[in-house]
DSSP file (Angstrom, degrees, kcal/mol; ACC not computed):
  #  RESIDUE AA STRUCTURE BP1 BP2  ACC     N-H-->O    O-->H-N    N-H-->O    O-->H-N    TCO  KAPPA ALPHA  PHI   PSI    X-CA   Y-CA   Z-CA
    1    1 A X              0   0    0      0, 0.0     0, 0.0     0, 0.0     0, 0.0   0.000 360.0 360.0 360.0 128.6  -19.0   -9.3   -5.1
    2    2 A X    >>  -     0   0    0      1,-0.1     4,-1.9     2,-0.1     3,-1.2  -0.076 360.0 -98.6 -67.7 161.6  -19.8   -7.6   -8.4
    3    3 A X  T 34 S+     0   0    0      1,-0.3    -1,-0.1     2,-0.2     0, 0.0   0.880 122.2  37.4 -87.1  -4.6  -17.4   -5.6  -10.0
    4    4 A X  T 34 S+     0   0    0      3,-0.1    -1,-0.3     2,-0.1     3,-0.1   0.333 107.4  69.0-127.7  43.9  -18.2   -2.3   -9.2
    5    5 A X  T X> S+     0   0    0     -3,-1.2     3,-2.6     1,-0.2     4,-2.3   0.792 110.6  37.8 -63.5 -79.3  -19.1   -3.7   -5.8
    6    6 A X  T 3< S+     0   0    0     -4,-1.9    -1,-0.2     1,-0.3    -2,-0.1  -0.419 109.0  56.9 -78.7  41.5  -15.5   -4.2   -5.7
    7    7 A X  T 34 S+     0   0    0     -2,-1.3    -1,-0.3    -3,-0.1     4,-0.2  -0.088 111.2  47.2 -71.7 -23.7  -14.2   -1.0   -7.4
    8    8 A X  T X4 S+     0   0    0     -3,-2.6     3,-0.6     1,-0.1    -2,-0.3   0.817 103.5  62.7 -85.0 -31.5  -16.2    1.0   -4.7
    9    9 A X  T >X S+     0   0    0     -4,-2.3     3,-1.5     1,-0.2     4,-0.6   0.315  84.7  85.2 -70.3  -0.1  -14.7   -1.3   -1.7
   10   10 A X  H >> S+     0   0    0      1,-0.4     3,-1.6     2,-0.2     4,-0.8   0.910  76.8  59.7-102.3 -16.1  -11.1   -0.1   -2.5
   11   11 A X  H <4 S+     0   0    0     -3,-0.6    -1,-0.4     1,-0.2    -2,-0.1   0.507  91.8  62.5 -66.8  11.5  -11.0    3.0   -0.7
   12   12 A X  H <4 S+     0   0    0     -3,-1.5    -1,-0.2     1,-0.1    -2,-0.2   0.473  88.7  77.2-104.6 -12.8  -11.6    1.3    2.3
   13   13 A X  H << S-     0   0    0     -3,-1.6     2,-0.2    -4,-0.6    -2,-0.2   0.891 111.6-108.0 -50.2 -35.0   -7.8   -0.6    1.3
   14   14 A X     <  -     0   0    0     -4,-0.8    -1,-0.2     4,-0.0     5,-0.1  -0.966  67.8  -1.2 137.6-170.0   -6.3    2.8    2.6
   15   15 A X  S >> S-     0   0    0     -2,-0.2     4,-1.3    75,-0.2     3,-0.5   0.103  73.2-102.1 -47.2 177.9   -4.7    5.6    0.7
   16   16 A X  T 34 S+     0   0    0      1,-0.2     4,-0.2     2,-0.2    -1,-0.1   0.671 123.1  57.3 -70.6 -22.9   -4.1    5.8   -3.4
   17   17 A X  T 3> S+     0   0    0      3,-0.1     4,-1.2     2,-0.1    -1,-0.2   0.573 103.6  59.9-101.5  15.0   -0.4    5.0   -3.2
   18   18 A X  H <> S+     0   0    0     -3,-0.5     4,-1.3     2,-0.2    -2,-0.2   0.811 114.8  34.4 -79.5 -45.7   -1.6    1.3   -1.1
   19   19 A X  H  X S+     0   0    0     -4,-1.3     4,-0.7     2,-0.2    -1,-0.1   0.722 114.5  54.9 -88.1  -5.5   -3.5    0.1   -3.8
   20   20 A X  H  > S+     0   0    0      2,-0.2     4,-1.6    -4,-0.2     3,-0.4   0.935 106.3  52.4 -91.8 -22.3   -1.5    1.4   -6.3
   21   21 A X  H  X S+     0   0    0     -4,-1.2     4,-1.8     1,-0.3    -2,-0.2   0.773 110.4  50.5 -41.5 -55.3    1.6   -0.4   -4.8
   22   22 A X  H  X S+     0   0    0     -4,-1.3     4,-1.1     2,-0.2    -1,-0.3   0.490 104.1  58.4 -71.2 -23.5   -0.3   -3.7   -4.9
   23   23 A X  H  X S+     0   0    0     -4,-0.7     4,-2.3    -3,-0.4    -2,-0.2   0.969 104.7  47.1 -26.4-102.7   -1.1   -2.9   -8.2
   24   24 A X  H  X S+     0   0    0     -4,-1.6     4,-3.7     2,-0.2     5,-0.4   0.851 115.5  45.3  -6.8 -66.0    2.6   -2.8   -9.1
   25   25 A X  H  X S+     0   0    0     -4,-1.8     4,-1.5     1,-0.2     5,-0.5   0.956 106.2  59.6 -59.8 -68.1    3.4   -6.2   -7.2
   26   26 A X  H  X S+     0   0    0     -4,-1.1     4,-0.7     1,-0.2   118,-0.3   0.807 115.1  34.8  -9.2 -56.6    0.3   -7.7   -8.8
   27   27 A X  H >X S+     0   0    0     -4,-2.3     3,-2.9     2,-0.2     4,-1.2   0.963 119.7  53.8 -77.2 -72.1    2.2   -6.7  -12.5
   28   28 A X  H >X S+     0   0    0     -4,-3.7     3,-3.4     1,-0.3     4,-0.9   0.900 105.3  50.4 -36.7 -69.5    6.0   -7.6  -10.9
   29   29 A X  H 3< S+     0   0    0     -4,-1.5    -1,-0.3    -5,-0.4    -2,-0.2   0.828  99.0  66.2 -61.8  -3.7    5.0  -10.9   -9.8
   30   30 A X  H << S+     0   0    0     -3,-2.9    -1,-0.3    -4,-0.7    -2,-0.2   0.728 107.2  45.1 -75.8 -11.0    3.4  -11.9  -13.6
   31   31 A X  H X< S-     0   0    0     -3,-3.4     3,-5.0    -4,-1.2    -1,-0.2   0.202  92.7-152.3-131.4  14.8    7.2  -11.7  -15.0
   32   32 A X  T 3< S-     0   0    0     -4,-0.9    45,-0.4     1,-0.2    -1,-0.2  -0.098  77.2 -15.1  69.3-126.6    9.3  -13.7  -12.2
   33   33 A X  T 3  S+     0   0    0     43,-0.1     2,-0.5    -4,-0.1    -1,-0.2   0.401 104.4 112.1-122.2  27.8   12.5  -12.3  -12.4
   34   34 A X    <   -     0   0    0     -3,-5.0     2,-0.2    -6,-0.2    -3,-0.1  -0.722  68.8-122.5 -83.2 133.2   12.4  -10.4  -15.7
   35   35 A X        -     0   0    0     -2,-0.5     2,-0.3    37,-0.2    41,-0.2  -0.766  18.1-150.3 -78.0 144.7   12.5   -6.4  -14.8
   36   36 A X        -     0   0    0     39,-1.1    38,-0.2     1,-0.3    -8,-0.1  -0.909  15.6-118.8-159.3  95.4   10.1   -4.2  -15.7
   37   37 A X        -     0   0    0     -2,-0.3    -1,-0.3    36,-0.2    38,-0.3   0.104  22.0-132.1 -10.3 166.6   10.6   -0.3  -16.5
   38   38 A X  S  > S+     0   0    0      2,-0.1     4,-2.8    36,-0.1    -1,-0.2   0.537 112.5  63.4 -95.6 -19.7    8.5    1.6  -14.2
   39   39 A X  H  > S+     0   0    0      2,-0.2     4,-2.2     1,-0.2    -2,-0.1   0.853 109.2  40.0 -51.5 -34.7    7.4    3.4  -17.8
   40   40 A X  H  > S+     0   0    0      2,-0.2     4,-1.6     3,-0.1     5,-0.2   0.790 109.1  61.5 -99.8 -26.3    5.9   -0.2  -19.0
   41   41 A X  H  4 S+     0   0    0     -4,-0.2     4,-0.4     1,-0.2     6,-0.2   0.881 106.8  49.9 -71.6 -15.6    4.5   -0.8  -15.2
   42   42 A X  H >X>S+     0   0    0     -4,-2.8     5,-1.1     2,-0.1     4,-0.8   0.937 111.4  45.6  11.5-107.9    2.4    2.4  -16.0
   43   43 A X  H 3<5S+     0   0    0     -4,-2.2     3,-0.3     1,-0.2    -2,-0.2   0.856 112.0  43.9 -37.4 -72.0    1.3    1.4  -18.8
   44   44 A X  T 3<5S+     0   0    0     -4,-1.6    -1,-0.2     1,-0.2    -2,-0.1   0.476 122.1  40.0 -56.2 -20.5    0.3   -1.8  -18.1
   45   45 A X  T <45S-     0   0    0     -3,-0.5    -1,-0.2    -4,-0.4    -2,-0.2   0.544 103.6-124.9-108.4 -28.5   -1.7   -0.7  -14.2
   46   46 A X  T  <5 +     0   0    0     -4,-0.8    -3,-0.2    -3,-0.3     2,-0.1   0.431  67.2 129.8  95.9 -14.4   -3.0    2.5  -15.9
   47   47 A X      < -     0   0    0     -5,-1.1    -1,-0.2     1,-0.3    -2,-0.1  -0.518  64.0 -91.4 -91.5 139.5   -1.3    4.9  -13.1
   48   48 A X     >  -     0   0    0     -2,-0.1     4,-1.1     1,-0.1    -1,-0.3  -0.027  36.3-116.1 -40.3 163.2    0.9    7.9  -13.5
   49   49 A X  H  > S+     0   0    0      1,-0.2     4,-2.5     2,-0.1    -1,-0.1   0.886 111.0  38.4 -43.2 -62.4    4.6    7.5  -13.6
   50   50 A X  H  4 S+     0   0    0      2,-0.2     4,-0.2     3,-0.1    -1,-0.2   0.411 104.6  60.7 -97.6  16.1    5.6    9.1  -10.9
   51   51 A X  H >> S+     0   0    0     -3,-0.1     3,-2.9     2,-0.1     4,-0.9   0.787 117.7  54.6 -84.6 -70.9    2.5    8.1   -8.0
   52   52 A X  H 3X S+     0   0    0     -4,-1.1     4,-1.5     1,-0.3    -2,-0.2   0.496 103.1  41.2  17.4 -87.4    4.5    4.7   -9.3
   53   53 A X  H 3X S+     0   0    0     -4,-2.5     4,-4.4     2,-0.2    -1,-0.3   0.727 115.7  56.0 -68.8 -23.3    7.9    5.3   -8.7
   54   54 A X  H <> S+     0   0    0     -3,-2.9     4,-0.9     2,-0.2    -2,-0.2   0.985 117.4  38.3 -56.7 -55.2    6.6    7.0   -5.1
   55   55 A X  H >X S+     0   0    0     -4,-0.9     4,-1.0     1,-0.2     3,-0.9   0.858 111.0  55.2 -18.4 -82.5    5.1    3.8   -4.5
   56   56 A X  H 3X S+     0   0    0     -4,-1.5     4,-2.5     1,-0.2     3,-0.5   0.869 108.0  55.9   7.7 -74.4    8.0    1.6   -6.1
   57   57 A X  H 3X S+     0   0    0     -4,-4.4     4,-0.7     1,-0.3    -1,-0.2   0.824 104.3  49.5 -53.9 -26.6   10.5    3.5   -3.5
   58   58 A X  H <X S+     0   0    0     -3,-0.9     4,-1.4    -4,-0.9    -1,-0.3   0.702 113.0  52.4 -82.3 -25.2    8.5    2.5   -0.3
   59   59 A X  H  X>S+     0   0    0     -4,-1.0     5,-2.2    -3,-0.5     6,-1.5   0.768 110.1  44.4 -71.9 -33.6    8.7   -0.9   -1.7
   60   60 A X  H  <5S+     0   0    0     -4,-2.5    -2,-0.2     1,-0.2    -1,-0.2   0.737 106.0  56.6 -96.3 -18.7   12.0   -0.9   -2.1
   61   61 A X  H  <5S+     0   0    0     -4,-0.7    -2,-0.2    -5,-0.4    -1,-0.2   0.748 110.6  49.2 -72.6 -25.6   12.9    0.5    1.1
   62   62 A X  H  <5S-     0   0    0     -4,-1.4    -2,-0.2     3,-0.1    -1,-0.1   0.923 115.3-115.1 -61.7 -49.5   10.8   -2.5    2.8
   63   63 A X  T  <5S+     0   0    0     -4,-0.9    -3,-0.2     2,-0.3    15,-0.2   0.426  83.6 114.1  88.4  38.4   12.5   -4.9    0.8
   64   64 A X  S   <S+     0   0    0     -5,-2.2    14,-1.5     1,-0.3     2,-0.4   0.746  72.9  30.5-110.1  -3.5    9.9   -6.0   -1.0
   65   65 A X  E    S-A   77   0A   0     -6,-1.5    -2,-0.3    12,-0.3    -1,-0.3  -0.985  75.2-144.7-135.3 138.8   10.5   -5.1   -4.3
   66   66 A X  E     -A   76   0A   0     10,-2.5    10,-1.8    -2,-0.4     2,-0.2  -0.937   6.2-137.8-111.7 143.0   14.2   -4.7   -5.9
   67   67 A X  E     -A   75   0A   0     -2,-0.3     8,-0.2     8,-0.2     2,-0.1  -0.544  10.9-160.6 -85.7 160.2   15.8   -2.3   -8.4
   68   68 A X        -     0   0    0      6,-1.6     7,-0.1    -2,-0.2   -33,-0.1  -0.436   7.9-137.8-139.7 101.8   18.0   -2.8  -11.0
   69   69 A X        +     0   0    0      4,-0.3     3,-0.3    -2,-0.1     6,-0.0   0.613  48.9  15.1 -34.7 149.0   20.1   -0.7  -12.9
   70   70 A X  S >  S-     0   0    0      1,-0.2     3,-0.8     2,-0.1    -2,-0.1   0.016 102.7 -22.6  88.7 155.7   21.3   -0.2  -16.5
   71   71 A X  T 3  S+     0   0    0      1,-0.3     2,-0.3     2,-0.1    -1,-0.2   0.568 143.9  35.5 -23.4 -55.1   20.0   -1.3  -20.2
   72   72 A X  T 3  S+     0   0    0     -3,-0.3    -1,-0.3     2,-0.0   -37,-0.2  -0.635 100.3 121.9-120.9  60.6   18.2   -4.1  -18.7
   73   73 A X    <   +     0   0    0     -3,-0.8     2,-0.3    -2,-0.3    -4,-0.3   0.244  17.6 104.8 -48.5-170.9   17.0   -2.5  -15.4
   74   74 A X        -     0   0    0    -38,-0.2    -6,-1.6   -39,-0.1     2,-0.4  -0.813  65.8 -38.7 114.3-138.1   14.0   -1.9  -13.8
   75   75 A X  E     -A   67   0A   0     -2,-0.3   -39,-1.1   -38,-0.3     2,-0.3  -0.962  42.4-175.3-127.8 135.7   11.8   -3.4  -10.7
   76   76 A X  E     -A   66   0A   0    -10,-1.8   -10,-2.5    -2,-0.4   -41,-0.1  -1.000  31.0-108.5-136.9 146.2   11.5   -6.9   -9.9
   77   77 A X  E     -A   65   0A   0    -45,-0.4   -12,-0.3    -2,-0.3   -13,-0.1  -0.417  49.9 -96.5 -63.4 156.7    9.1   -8.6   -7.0
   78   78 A X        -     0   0    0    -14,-1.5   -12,-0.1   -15,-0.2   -14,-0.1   0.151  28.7-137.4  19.8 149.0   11.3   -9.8   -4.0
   79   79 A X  S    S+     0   0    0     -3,-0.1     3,-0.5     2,-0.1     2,-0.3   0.593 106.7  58.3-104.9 -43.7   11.7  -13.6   -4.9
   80   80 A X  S >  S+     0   0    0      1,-0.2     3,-1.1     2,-0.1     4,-0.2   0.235  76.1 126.9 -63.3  30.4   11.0  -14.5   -0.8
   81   81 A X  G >   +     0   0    0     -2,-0.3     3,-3.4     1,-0.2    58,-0.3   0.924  48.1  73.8 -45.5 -56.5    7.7  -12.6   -1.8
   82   82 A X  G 3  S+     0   0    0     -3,-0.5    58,-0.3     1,-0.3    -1,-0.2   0.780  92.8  49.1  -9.7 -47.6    5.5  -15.5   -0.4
   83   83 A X  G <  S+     0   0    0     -3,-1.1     2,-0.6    55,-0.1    -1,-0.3   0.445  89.6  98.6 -94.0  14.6    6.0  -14.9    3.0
   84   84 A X    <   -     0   0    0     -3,-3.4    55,-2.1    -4,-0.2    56,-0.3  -0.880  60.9-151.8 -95.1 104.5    5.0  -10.3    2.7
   85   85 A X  B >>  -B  138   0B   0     -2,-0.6     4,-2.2    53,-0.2     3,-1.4  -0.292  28.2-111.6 -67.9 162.4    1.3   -9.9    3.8
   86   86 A X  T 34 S+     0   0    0     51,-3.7    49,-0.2    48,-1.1    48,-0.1   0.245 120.9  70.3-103.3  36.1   -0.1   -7.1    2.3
   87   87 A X  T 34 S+     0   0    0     50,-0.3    -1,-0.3    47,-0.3    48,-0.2  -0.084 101.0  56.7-112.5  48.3   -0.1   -5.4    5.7
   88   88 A X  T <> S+     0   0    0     -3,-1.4     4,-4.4    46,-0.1    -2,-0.1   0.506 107.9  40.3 -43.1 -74.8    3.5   -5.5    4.8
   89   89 A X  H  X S+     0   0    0     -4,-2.2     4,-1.6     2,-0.2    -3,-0.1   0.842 116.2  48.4 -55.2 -51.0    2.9   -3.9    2.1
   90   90 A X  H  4 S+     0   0    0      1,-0.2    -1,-0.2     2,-0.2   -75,-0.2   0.742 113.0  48.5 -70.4 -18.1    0.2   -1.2    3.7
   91   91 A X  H >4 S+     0   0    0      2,-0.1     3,-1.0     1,-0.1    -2,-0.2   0.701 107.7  59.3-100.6 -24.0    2.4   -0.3    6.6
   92   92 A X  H 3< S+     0   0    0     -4,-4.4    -2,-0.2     1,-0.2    -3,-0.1   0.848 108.1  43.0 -57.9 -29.0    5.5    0.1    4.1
   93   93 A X  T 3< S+     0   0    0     -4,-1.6     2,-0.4    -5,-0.1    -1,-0.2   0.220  79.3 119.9-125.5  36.5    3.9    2.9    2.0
   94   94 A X    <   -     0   0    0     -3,-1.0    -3,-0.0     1,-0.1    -4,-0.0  -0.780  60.2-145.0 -65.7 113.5    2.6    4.7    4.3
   95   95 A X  S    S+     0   0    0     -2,-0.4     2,-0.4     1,-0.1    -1,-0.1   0.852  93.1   9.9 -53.3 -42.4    3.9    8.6    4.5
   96   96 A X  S    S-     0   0    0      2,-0.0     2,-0.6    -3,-0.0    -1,-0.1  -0.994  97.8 -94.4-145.9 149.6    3.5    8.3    8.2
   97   97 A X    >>  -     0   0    0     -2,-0.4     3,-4.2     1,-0.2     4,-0.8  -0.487  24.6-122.9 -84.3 138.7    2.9    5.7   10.2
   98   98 A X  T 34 S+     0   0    0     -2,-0.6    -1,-0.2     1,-0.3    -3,-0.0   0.391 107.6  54.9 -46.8 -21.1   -0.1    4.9   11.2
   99   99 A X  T 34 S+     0   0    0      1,-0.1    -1,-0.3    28,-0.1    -2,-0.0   0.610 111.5  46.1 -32.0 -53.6    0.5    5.1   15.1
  100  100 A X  T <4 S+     0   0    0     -3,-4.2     2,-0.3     2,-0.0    -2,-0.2   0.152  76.7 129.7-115.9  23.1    1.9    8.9   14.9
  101  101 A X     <  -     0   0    0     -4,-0.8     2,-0.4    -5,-0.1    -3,-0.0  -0.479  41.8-162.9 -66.5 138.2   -1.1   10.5   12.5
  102  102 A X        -     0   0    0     -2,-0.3     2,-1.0     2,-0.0    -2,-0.0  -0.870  15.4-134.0-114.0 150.3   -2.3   13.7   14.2
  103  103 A X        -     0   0    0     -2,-0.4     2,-1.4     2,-0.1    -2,-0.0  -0.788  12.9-144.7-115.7 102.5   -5.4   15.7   13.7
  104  104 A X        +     0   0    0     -2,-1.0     2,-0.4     2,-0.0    -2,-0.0  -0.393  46.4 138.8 -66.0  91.5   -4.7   18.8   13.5
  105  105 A X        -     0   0    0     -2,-1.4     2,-1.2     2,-0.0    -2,-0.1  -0.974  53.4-123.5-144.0 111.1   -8.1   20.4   15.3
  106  106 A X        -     0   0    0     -2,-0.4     2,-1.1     1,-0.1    -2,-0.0  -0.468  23.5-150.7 -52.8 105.6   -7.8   23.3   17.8
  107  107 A X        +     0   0    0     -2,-1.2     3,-0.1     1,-0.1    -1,-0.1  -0.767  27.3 165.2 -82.4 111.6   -9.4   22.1   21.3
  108  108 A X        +     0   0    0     -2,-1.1    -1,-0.1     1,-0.2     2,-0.1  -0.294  60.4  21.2-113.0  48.8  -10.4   24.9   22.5
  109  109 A X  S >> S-     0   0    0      1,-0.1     4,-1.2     2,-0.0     3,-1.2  -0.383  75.8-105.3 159.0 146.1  -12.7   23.1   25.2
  110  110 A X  H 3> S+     0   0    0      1,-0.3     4,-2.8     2,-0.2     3,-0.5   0.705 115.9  57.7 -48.9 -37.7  -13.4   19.6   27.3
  111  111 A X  H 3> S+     0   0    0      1,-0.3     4,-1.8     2,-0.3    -1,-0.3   0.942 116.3  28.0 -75.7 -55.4  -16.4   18.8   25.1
  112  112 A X  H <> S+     0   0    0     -3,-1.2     4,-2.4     1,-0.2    -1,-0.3   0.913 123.9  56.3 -60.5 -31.5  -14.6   18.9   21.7
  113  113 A X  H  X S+     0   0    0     -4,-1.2     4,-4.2    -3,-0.5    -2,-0.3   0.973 111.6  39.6 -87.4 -41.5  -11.6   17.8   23.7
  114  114 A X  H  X S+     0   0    0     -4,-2.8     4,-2.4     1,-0.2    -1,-0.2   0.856 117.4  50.9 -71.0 -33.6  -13.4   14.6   25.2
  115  115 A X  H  X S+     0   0    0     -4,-1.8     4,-1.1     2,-0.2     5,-0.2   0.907 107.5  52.0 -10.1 -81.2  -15.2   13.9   21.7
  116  116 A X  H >X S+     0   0    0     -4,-2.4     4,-2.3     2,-0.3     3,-0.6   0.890 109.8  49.9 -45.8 -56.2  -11.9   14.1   19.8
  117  117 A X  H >X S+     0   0    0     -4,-4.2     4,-2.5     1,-0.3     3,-1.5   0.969 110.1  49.9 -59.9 -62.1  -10.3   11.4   22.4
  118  118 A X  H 3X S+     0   0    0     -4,-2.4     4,-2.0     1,-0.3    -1,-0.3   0.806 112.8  46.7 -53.5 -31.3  -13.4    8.9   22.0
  119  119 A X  H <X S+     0   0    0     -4,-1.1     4,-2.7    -3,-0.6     5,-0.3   0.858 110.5  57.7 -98.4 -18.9  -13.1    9.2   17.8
  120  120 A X  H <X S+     0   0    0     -4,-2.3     4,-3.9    -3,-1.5     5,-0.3   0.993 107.8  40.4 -82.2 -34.5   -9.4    8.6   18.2
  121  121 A X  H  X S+     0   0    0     -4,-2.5     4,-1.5    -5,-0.2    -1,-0.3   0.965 113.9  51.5 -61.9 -29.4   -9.7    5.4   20.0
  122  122 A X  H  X S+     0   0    0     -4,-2.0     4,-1.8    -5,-0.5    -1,-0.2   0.977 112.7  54.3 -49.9 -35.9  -12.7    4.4   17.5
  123  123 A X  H  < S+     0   0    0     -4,-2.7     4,-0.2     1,-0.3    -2,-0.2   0.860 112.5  41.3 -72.9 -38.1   -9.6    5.5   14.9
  124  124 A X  H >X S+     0   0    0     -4,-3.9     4,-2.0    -5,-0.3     3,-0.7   0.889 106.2  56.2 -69.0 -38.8   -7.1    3.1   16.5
  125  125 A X  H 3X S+     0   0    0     -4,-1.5     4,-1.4    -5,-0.3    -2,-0.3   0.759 110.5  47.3 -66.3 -47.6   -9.0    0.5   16.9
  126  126 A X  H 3< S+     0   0    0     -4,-1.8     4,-0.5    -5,-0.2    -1,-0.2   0.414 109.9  56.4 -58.0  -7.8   -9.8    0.6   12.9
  127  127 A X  H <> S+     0   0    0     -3,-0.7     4,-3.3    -4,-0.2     5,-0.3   0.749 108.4  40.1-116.8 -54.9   -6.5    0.9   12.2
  128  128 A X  H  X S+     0   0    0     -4,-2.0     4,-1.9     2,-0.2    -2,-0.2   0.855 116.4  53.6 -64.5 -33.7   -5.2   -2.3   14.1
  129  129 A X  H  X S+     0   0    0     -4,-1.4     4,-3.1     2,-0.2    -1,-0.2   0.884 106.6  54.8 -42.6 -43.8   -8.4   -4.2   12.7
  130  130 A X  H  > S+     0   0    0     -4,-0.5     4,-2.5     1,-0.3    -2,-0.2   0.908 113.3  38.6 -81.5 -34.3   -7.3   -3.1    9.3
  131  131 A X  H  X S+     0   0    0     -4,-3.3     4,-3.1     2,-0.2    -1,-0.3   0.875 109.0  54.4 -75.5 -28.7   -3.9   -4.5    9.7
  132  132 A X  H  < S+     0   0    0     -4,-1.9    -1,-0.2    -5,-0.3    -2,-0.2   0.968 109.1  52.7 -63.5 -35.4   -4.5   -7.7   11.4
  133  133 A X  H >X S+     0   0    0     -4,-3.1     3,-3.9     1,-0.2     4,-0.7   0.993 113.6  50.5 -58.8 -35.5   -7.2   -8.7    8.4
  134  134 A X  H >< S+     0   0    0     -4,-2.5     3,-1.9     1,-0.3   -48,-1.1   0.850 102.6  56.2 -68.0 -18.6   -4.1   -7.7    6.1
  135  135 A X  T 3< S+     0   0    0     -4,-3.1    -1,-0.3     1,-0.2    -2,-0.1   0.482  97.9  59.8 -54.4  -0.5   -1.9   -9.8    7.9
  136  136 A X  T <4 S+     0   0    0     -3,-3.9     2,-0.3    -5,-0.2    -1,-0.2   0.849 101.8  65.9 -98.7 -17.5   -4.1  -12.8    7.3
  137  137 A X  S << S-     0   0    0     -3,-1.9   -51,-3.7    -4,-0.7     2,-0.4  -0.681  73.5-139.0-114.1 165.4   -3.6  -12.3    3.2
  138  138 A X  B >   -B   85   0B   0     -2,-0.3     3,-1.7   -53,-0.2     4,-0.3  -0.881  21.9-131.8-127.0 153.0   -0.3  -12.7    1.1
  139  139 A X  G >  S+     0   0    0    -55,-2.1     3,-0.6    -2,-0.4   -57,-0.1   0.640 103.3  72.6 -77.4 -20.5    0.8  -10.8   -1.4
  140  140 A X  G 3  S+     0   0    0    -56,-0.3    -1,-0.3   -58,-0.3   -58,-0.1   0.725  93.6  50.2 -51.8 -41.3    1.4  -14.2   -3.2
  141  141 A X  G <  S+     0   0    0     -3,-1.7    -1,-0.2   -59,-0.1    -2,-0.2   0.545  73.3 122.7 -77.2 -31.2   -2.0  -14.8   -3.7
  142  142 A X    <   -     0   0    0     -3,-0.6     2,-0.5    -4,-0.3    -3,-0.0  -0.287  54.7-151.7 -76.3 103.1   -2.8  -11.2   -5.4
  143  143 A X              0   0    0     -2,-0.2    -1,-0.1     1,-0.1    -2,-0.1  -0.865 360.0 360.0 -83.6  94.4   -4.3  -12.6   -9.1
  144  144 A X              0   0    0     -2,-0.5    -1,-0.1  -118,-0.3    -2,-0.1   0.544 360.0 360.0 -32.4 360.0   -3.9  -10.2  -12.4
């Protein structure tokens, strides 16, 4: 794949704060168990600050990334990282889970109504694809 083969392919990852998350780990796991500002993990990914830290929080609520407080604070990868797919990772920083998204569309009759039901199974059925390929890769693997 060329590279902006592969710059165009990444919305298909999921939302902005999935790649940006993976991003993040990507940077965490290059410095082990040193911690890392979220101001120099920024920098270094290119992202705002604060998409980041949104990111960063869902991460830390999984357990896949840890904080640490104080001079020498900051964010550090998990050390059992190995074993976190990045559908770990995709279903952790997600705003809602993917299971209870609604589309908020009046039906106001069976034909839209019957419509609506066929694209939501298409929609489930993409949604479970997307996570079983992520299950197959590890976050381990994920190359600066």
């Amino acid at each position: 794949m060329e590279e902006n083969e592969s710059i165009h392919a990444l919305p298909m990852l999921g939302n902005k704060r999935f790649v940006v998350a993976l991003l993040a780990i990507a940077a965490l796991s290059r410095r082990s168990a040193v911690p890392m500002s979220s101001a120099e993990l920024s920098t270094l990914i290119g992202v705002e600050a604060t998409m980041l830290r949104r990111s960063l929080g869902k991460l830390i609520k999984a357990g896949i990334v840890f904080s640490r407080e104080g001079h020498d604070g900051g964010y550090v990868l998990n050390p059992v990282h190995e074993s976190t797919s990045l559908a770990d990772v995709y279903l952790a920083v997600q705003d809602v889970p993917p299971s209870k998204k609604r589309l908020d569309i009046p039906l106001s009759n069976r034909f839209s109504s019957s419509i609506i039901a066929s694209l939501a199974e298409i929609a489930i059925e993409i949604e479970r694809q997307k996570v079983e390929e992520l299950e197959k890769h590890m976050i381990s693997k994920l190359s600066p």
